[in-house]
C-alpha positions in Angstrom: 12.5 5.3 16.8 14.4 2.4 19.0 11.0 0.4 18.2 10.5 0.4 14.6 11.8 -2.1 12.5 13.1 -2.2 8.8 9.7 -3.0 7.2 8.0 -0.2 9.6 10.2 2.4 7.8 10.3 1.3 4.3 6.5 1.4 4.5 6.1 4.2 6.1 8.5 5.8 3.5 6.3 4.4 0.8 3.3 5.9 2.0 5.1 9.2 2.4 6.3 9.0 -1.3 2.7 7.9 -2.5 1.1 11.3 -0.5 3.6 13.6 -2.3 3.2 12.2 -5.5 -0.7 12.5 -4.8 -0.1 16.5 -3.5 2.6 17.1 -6.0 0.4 15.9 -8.9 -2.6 17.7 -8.0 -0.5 20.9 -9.0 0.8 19.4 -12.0 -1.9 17.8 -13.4 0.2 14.7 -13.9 1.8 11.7 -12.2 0.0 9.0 -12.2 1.8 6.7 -13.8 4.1 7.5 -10.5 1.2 6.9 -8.6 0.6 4.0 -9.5 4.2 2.5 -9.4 4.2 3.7 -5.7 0.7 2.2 -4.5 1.9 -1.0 -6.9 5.2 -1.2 -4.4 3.7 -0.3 -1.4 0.7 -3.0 -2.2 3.6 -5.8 -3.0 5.3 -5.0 0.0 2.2 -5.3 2.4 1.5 -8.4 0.5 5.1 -10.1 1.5 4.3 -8.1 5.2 1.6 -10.2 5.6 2.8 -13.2 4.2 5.7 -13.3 6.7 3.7 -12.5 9.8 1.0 -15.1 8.6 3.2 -18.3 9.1 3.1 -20.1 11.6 5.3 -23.5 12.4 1.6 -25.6 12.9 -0.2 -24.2 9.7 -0.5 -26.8 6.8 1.1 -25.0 3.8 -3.0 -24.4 2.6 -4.1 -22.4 5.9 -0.9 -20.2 5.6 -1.7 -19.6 1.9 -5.4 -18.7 2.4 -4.3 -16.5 5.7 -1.8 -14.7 3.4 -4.2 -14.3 -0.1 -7.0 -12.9 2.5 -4.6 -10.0 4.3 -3.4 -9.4 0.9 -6.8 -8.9 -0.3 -7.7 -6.6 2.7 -4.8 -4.7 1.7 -5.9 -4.3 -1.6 -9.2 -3.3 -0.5 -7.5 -0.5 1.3 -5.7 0.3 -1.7 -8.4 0.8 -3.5 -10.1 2.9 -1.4 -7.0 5.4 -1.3 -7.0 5.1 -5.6 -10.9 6.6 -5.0 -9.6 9.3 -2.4 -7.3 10.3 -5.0 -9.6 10.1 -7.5 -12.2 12.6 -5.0 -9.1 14.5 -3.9 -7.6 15.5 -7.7 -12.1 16.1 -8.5 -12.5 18.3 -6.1 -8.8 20.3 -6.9 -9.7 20.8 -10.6 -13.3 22.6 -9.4 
């Protein structure tokens, strides 16, 4: 664990909260709002990730913003995709 660094945990911890909130609402039919609050955390801090290993010294101030806005929206891409495994996940529960 010598090789993992601050953010490495805290996001791993985050995704870790978000699955249990996910398993742990499946059997009591709630949670989403906590749900939510998680993903909206874990998606801000991939957003800040990503702006701090997008800058570079040689970047104009525009390339670094555009590098940033399109990990960001990768992230959210992926974030939506786990909102719809949820979604499928919580379906095929109540059946």
């Amino acid at each position: 664990m010598s090789n993992w660094s601050v953010d490495k945990i805290i996001g791993t911890g985050l995704i870790i909260a978000l699955i249990l909130s996910i398993l742990a609402g499946t059997w009591t039919g709630g949670g989403v709002e906590l749900q939510t609050t998680i993903a909206s955390g874990l998606l801000g801090f991939l957003g800040r990730i990503a702006m701090s290993d997008g800058q570079r010294q040689n970047q104009t101030a525009q390339s670094q913003t555009s590098e940033a806005l399109g990990k960001i929206a990768t992230t959210a891409s992926e974030a939506q995709k786990v909102m719809e495994a949820v979604d499928t996940i919580k379906d095929v529960v109540k059946k």
